[in-house]
ZAMI-279138 format. One line per 2 residues: their letters; for each residue x, y, z of N, C-alpha, C. Coordinates in pm, 1 decimal. Last residue first. Layout:
a) X/Y/Z/X/Y/Z/X/Y/Z; ...
//
This chain:
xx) 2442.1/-1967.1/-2937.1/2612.3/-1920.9/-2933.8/2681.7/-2059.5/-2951.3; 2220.5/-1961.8/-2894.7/2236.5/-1967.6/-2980.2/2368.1/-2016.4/-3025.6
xx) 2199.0/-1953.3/-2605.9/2199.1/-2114.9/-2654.7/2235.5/-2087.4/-2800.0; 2210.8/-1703.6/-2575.0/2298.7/-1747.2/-2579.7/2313.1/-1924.1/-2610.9
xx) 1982.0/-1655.8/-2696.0/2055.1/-1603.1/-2738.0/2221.0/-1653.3/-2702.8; 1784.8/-1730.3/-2475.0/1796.6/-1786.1/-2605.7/1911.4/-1734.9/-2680.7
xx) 1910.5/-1530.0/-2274.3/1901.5/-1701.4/-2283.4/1896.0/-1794.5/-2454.0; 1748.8/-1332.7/-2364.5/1935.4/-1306.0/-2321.8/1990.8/-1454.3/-2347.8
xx) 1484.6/-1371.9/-2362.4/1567.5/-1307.9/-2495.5/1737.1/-1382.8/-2453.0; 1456.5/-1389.6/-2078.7/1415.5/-1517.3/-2162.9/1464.8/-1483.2/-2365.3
xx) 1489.2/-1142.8/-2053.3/1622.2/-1228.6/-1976.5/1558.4/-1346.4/-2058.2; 1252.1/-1011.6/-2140.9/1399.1/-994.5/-2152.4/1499.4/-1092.0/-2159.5
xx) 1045.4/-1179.2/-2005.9/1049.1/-1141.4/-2182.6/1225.4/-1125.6/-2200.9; 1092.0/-1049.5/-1761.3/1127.4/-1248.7/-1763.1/1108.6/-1285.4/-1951.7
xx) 1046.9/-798.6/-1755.9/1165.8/-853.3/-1749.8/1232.7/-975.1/-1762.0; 752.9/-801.9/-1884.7/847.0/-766.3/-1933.4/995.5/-800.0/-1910.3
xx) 608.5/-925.1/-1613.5/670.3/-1001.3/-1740.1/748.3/-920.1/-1831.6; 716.4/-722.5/-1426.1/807.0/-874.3/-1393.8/745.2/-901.3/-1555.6
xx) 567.5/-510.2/-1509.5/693.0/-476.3/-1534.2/797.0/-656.4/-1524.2; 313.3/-647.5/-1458.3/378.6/-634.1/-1585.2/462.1/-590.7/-1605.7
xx) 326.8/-631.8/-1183.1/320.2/-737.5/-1265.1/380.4/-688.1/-1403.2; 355.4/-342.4/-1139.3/441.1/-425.1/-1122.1/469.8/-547.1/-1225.7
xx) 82.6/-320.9/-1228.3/200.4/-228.2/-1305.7/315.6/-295.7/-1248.1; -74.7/-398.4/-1016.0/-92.3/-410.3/-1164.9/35.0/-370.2/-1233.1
xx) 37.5/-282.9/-798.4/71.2/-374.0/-795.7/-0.1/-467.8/-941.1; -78.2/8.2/-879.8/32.2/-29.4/-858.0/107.6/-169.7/-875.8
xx) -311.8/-111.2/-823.6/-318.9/-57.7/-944.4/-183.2/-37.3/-950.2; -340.3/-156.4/-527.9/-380.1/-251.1/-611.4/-356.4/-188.1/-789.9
xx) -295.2/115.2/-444.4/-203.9/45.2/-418.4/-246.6/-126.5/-501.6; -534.0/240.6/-480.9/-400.9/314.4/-568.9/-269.9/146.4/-576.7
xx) -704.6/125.8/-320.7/-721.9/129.4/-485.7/-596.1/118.8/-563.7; -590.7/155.3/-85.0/-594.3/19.4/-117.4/-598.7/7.4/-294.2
xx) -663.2/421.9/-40.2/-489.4/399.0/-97.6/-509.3/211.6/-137.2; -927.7/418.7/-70.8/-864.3/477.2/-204.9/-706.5/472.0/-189.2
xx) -998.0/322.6/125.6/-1014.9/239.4/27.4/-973.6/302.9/-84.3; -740.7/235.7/419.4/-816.6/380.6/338.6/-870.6/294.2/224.4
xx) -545.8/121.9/488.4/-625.7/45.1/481.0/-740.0/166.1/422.3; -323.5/329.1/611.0/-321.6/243.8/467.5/-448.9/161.6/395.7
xx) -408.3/640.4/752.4/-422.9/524.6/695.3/-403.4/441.8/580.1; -441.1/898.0/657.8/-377.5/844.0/771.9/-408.5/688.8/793.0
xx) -517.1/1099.0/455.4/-603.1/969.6/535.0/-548.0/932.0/683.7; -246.8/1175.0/409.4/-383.3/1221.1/387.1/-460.1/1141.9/535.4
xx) -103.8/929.1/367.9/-79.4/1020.2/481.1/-172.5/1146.0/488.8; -225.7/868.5/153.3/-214.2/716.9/287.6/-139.7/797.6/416.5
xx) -136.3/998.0/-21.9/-315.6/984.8/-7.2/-315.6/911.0/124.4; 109.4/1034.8/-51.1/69.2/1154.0/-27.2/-88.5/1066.5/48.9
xx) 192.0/760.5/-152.2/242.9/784.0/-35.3/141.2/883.0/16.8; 17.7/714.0/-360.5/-31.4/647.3/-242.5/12.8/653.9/-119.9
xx) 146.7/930.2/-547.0/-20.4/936.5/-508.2/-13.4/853.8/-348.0; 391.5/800.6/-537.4/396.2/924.6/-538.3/259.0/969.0/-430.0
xx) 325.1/563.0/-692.1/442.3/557.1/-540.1/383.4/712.2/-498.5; 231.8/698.4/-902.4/129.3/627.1/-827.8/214.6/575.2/-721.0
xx) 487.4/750.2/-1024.9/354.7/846.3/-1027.0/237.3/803.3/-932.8; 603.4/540.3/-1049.2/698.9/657.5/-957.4/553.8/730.9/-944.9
xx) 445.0/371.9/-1245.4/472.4/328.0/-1104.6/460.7/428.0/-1008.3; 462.9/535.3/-1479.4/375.2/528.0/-1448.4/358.4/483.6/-1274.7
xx) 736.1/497.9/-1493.0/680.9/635.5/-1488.2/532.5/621.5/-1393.7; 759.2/233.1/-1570.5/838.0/273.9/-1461.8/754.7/414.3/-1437.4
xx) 584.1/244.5/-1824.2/523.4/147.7/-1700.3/613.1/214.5/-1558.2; 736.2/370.0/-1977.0/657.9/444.9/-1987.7/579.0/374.7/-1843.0
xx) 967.2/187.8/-2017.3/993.1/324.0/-1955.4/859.7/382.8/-1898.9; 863.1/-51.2/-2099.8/886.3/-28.8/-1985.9/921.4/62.2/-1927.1
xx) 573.4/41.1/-2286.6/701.0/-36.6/-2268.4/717.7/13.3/-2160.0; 251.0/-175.5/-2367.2/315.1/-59.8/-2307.2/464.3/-87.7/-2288.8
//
């Protein structure tokens, strides 16, 4: 997946867990815990995508 499409995906589920966790009224709810563990999936992989990046930028400059 790239990273535009992962950022989207985030803002969309920031979105859900704010609305559902004030729904509920609660964070500990098991469907904002869901949202919010599926979130923090999508993080992760936004950090390796960015340590992909900057591990590009690096080699690149050892190239130099």
């Amino acid at each position: 997946m790239d990273k535009k499409n992962l950022l989207k995906q985030l803002q969309s589920l920031r979105l859900k867990l704010h609305e559902i966790a004030e729904e509920r009224g609660s964070l500990t709810d098991p469907d904002v815990l869901a949202i919010s563990e599926e979130a923090d999936q999508l993080i992760v992989a936004l950090q390796h995508i960015q340590r992909d990046e900057l591990s590009h930028i690096t080699f690149r400059r050892d190239d130099l």
